[in-house]
N, C-alpha and C positions, 0 to 999 in steps of 0.2 A: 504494500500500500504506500502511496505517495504521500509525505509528510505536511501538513498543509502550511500555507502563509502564516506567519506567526502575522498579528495585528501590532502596527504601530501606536505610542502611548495615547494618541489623538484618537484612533480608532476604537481600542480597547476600551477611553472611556465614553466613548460613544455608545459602544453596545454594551458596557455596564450601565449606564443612565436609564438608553432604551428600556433593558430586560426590568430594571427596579421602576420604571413610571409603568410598566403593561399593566399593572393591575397585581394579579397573584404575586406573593412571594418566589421569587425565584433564586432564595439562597438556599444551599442546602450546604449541610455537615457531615462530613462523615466521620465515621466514630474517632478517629485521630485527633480532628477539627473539635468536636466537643467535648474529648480529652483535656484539650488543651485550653480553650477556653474555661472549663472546671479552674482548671491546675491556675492560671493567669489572669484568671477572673475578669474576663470580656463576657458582653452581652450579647445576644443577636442584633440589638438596636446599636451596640457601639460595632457590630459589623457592618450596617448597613450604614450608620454615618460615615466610618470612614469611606467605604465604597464611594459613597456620595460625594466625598468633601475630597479625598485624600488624591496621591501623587503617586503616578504607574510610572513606574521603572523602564526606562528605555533597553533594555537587555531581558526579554523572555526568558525562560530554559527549556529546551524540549523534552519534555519528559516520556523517555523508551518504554518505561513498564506499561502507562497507560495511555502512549499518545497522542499527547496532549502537548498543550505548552500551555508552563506556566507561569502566572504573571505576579509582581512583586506588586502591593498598594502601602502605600503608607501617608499617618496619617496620627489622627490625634481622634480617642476617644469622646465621649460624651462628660466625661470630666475632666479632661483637657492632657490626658497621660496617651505617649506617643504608643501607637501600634500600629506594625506591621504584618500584613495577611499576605498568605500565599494562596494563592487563584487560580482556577481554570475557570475561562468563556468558555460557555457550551451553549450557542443561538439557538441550534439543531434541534436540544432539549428544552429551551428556553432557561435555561442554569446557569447561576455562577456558584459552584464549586469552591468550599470555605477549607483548603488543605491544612494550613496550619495559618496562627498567628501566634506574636510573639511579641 
């Protein structure tokens, strides 16, 4: 399978904006993601602000295991303490992908 475009920081928050105004929630967690939120005590709401608010890293990673690539946000919480999420855009599903933050 052909690896696809990774999305420039302009585009990426383009279709993070899009996917968070469509209506449904389109974050999800997977058990890592709300491992870690536990353990560092982020909310869903301090995910979706930074999504909103925060700064997508100009260097993606392509990630082999699940091909994907994934995007670095960062940002400042809802109490104003810095955090960074790691991301996958998924349009296809309507998803953004909450890998880890920190």
């Amino acid at each position: 399978m052909e690896r696809p475009r990774a999305l420039d920081p302009v585009a990426a928050h383009e279709a993070i904006s899009r996917l968070l105004s469509a209506g449904s929630d389109p974050i999800s967690f997977p058990r890592h993601a709300l491992e870690r939120s536990e353990e560092r005590q982020f909310s869903r709401r301090d995910v979706r602000h930074v999504l909103m608010t925060g700064t997508i890293g100009s260097q993606p990673k392509w990630d082999d295991r699940f091909e994907q690539w994934k995007y670095r946000v960062q940002g400042r919480d809802l109490d104003g303490e810095e955090l960074t999420l790691i991301v996958s855009i998924e349009p296809e599903w309507e998803r953004i992908a909450i890998i880890t933050g920190f």
